[in-house]
VOBA-1610 file (N, C-alpha, C; in pm, whole numbers, padded with zeros to 5 digits, always signed):
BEGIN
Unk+02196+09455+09646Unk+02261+09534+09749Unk+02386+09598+09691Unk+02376+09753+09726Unk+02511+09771+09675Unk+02649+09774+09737Unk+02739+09775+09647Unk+02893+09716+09760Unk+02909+09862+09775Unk+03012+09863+09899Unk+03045+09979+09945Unk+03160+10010+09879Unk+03189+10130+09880Unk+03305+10187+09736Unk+03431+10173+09853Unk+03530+10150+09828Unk+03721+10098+09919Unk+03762+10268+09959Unk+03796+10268+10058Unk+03826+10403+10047Unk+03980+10381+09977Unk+04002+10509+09928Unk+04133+10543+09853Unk+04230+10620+09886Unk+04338+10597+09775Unk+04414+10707+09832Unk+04545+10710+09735Unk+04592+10812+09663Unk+04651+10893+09543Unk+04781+10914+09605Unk+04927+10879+09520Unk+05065+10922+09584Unk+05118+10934+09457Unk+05195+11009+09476Unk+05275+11075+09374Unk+05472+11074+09395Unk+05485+10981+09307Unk+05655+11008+09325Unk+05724+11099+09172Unk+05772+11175+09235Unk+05883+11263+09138Unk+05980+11226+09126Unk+06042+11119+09204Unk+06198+11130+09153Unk+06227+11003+09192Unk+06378+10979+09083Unk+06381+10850+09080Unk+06536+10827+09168Unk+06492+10874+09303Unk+06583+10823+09376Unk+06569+10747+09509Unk+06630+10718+09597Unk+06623+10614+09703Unk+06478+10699+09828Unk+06504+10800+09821Unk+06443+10895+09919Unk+06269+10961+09833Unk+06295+10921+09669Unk+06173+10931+09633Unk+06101+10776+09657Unk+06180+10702+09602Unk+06062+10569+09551Unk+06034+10505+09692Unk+06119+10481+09786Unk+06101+10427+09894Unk+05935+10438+09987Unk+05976+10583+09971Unk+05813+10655+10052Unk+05713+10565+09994Unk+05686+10592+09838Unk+05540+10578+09792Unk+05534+10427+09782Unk+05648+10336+09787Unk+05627+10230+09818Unk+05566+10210+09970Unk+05626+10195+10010Unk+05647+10145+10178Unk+05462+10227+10220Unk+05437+10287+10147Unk+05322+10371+10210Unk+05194+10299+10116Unk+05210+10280+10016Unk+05112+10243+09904Unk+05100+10076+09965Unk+05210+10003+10005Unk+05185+09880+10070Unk+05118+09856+10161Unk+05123+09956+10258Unk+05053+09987+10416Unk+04934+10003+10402Unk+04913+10073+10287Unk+04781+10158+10261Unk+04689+10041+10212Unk+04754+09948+10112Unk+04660+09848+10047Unk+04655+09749+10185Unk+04707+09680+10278Unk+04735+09615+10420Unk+04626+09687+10471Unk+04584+09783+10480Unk+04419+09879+10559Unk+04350+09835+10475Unk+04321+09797+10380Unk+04234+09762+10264Unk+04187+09893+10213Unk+04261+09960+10161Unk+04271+10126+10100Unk+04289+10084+09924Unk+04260+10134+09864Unk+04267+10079+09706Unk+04411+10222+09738Unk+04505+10226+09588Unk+04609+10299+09602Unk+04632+10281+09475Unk+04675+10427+09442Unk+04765+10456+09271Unk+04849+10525+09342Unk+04970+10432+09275Unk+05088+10561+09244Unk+05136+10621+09116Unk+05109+10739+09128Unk+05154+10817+09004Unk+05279+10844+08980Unk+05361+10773+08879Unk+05477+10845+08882Unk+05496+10927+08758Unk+05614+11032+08755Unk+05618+11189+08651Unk+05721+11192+08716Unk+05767+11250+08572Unk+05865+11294+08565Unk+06019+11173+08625Unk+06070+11264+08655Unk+06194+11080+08691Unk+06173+11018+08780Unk+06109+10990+08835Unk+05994+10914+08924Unk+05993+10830+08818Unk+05980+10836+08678Unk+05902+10745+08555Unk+06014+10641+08586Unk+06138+10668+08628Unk+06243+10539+08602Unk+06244+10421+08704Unk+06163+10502+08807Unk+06145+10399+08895Unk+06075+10222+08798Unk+06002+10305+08757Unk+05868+10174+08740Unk+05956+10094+08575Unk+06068+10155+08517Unk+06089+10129+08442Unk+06178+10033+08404Unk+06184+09899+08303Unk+06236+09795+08304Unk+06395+09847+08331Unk+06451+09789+08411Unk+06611+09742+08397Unk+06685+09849+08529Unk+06589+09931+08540Unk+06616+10078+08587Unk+06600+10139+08791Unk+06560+10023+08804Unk+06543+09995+09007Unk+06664+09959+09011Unk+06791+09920+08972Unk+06912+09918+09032Unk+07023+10023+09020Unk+06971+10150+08947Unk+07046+10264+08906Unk+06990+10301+08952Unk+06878+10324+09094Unk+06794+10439+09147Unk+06899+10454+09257Unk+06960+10614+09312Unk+07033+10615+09430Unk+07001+10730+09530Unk+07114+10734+09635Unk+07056+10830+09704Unk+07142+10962+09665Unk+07075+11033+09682Unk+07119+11168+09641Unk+07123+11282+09724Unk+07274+11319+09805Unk+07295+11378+09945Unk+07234+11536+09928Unk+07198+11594+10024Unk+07112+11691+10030Unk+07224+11818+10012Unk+07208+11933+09937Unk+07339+12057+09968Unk+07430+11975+09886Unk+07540+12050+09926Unk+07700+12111+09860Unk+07768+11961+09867Unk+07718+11891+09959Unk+07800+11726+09963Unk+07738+11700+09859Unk+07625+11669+09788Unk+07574+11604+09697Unk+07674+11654+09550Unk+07763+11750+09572Unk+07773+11800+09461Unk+07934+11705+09447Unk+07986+11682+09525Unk+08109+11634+09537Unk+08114+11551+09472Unk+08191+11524+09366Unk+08185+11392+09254Unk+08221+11273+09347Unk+08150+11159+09327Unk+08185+11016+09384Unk+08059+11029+09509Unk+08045+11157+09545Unk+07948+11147+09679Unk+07813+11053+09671Unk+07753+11088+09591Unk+07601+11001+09558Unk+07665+10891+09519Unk+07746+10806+09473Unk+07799+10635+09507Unk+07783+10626+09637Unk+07893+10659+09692Unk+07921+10635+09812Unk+07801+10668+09926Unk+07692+10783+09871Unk+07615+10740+09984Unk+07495+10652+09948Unk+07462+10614+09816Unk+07406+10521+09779Unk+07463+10408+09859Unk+07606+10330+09848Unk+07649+10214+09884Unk+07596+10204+10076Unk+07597+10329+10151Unk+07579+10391+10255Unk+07436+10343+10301Unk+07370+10413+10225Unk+07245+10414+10283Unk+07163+10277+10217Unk+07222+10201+10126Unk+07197+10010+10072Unk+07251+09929+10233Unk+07314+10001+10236Unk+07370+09885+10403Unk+07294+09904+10499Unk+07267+10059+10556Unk+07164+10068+10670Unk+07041+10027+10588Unk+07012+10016+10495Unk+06842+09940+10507Unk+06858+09809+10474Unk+06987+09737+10436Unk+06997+09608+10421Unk+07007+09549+10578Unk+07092+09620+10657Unk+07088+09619+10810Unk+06969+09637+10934Unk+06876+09715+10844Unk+06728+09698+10908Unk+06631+09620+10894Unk+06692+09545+10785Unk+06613+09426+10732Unk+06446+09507+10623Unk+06527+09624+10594Unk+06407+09664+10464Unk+06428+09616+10362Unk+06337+09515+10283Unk+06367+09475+10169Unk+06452+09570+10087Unk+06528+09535+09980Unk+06559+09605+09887Unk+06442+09664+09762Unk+06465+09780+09692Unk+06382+09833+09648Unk+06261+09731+09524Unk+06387+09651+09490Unk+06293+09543+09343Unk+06221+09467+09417Unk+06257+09414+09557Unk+06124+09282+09638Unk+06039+09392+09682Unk+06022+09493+09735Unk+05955+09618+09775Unk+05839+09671+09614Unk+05901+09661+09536Unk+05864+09709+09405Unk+05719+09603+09414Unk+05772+09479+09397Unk+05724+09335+09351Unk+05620+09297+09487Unk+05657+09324+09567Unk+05549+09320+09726Unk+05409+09449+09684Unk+05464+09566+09660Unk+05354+09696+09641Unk+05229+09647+09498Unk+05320+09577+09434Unk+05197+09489+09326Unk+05137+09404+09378Unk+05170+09241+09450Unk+05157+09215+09486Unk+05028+09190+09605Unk+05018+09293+09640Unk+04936+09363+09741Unk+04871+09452+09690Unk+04829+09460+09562Unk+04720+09570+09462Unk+04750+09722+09460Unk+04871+09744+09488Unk+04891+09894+09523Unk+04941+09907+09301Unk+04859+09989+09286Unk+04885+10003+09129Unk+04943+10121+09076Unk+05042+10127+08965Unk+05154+10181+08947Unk+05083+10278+08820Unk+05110+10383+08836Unk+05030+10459+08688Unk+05173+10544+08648Unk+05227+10555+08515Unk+05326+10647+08444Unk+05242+10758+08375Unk+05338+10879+08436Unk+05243+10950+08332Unk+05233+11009+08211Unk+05125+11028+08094Unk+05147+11011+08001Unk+05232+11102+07931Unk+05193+11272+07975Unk+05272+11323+07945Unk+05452+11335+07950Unk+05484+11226+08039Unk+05636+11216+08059Unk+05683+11108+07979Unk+05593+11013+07991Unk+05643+10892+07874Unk+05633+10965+07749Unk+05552+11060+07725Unk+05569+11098+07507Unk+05656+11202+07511Unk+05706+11236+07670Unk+05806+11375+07618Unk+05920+11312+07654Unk+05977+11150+07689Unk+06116+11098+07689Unk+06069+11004+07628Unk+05996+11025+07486Unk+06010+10879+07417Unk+05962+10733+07436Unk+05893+10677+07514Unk+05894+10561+07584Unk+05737+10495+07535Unk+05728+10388+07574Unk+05636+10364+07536Unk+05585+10218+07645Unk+05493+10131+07647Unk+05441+10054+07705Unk+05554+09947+07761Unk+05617+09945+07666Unk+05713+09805+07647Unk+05861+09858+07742Unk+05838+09971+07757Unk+05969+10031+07864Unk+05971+10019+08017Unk+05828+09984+08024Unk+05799+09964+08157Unk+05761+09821+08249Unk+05766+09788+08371Unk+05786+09672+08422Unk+05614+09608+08353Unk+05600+09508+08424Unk+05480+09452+08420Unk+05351+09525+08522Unk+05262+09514+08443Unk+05159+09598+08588Unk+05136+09741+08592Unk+05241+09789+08503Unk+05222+09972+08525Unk+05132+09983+08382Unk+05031+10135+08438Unk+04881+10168+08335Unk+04982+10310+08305Unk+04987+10351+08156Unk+05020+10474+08141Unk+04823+10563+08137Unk+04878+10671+08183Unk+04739+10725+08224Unk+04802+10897+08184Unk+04650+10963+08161Unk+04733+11101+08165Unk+04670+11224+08319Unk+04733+11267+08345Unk+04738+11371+08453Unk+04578+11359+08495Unk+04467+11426+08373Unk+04381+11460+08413Unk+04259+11349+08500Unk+04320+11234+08440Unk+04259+11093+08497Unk+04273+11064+08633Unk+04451+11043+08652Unk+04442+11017+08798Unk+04378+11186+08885Unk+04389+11259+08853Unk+04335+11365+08923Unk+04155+11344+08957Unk+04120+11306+08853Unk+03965+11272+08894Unk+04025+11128+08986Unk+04066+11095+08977Unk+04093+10968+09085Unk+04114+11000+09227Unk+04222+11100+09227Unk+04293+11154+09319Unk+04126+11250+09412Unk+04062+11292+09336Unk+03970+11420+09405Unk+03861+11303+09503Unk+03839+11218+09480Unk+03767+11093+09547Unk+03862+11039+09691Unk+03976+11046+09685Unk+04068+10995+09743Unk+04052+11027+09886Unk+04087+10989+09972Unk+04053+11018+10131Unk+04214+11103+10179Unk+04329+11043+10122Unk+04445+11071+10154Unk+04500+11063+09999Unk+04588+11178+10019Unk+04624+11223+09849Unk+04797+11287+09894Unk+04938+11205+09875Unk+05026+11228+09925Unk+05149+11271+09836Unk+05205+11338+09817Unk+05372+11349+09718Unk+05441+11330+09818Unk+05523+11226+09773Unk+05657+11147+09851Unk+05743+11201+09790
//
């Protein structure tokens, strides 16, 4: 008998800040909780998310002419760490460690790891470096296909 194929579903984070990584977490967790198989692709600085040492330098980054104000992105980093410490959203590394956890699987991509140098050993445990054209055949199967 054959097994029935999981439905899927492809997310993409670009950037390695509070307002990128959050999404494709919090969504890639939910998604595997439906019993949805899930890659997240990350590119480009998105790559720092998944990368050893580098989830506690991820911040938020204010939208417009405030963002430009030196000290502003601290301060609304420290800002927006309290309202989700105050909502009781995990912080981003138990969030990180929950989205594995729960089979949601982490892909770097290749072309961004050989064009900043990096290599296997730069990245947490659990992440597949893959290149573009792979998860895209992944992604075209996918039921829901998202950039956070």
């Amino acid at each position: 008998m054959e097994e029935e194929k999981k439905e899927q579903c492809a997310l993409i984070c670009s950037r390695d800040s509070l307002e990128g990584a959050y999404p494709a977490l919090v969504l890639g967790i939910n998604a595997c909780r439906m019993g949805i198989e899930t890659k997240v692709f990350y590119t480009f600085m998105g790559l720092n998310v998944i990368r050893k040492g580098w989830i506690d330098k991820v911040k938020f980054n204010p939208p417009g002419a405030l963002g430009a104000i030196p000290g502003m992105s601290s301060l609304a980093t420290w800002m927006m760490k309290r309202k989700i410490e105050q909502a009781n959203i995990p912080p981003l590394d138990d969030l990180q460690e929950m989205a594995l956890l729960e089979g949601v699987q982490f892909i770097a991509c290749q072309m961004t790891v050989d064009m900043m140098g990096l290599s296997q050993d730069d990245f947490i445990d659990g992440v597949v470096i893959q290149a573009a054209e792979e998860f895209m055949k992944y992604a075209l199967d996918c039921k829901l296909s998202l950039f956070t």
